[in-house]
C-alpha positions as CSV (number, residue, x, y, z in Angstrom):
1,X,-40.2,1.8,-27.0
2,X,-37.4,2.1,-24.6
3,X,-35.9,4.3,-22.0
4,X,-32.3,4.5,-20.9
5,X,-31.8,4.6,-17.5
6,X,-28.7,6.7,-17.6
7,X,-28.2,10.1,-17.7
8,X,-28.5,11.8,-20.8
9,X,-27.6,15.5,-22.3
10,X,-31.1,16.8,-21.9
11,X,-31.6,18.1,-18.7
12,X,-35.2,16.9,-16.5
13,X,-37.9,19.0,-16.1
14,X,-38.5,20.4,-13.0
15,X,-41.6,18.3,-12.7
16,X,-39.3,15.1,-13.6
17,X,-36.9,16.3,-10.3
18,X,-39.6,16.9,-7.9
19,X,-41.2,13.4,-8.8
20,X,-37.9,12.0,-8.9
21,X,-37.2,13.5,-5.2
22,X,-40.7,12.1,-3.8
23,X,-40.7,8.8,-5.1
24,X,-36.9,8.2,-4.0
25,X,-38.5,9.7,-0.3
26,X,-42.0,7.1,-0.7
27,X,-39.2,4.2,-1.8
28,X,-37.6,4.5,1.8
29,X,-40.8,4.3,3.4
30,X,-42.0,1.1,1.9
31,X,-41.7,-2.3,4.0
32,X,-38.7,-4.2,3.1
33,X,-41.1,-6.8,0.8
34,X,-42.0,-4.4,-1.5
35,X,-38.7,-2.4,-1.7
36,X,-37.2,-6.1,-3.0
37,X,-39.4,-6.5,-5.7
38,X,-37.7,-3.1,-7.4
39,X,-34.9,-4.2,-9.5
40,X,-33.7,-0.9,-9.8
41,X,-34.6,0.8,-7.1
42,X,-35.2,4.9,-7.5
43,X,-32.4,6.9,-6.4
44,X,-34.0,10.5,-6.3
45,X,-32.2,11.9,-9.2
46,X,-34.2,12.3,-12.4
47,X,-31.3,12.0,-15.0
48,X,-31.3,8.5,-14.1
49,X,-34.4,7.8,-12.5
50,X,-36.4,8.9,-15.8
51,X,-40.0,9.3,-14.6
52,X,-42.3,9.1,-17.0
53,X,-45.7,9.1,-17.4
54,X,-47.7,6.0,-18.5
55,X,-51.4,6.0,-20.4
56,X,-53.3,2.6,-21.3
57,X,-54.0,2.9,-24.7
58,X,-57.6,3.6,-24.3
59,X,-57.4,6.2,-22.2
60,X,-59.0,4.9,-19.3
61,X,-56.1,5.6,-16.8
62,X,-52.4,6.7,-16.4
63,X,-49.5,7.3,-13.6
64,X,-46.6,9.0,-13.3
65,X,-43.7,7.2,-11.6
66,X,-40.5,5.6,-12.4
67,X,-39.6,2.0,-14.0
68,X,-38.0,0.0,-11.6
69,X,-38.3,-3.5,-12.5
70,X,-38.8,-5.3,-16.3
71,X,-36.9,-6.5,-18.8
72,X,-33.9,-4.3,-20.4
73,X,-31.9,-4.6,-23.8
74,X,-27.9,-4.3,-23.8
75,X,-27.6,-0.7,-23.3
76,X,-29.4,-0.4,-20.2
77,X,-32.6,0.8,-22.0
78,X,-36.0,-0.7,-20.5
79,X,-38.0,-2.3,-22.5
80,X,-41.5,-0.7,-22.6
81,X,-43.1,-3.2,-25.1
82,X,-43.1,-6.1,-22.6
83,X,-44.3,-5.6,-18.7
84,X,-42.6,-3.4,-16.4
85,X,-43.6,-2.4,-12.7
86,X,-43.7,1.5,-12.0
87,X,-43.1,3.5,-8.8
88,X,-46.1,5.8,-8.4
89,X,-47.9,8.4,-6.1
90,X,-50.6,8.6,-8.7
91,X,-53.2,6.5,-6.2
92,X,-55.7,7.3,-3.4
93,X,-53.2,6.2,-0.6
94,X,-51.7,9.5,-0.1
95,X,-48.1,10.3,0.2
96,X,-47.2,6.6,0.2
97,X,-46.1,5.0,-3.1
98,X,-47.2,1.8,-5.1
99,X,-45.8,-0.2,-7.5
100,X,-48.2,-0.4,-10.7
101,X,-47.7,-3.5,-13.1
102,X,-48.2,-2.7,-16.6
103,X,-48.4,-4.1,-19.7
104,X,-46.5,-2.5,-22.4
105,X,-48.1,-3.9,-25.2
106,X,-51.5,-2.1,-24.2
107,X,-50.1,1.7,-23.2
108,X,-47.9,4.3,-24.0
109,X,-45.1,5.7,-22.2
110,X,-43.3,9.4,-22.3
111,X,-40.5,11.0,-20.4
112,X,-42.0,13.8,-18.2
């Protein structure tokens, strides 16, 4: 599986802009450390941020963030079948974000 991380001709959800907006916002906050270890890092704008939402396989958890580090093919595309750290509020820290590691191989990723 594999998202682009350019725009493309459907439009984000409004839930896919607001996410995009607050995670670009948590981004700025985080110490310099962490900001280094996003690849990509989130600009704010959901056409090319692309949050999605990510579910182990099992069910036993998920977030909603954006990819910002992992491997990608020629087009741009990450690649969601190998591991790829996501930008997330979906934690008990509040407003601040965290970067999740995950494992593609054992969940499931969608566009929001």
């Amino acid at each position: 599986m594999s998202l682009t991380t350019e725009s493309t001709a459907t439009a984000p959800s409004a839930e896919a802009e607001a996410l995009a907006s607050a995670l670009h916002a948590a981004f700025l906050r985080l110490p310099p450390k962490l900001q280094a270890r996003c690849t990509v890092p989130p600009t704010g704008d959901a056409a090319i941020d692309r949050p999605v939402l990510v579910e182990a396989d099992n069910g036993s958890d998920h977030y909603r963030g954006v990819v910002v580090a992992g491997e990608c093919d020629e087009d741009g595309r990450w690649l969601l079948d190998d591991a790829f750290t996501l930008l997330s509020l979906d934690h008990d820290d509040g407003p601040e974000a965290a970067l999740v590691l995950c494992h593609g191989w054992n969940c499931h990723a969608d566009r929001i």
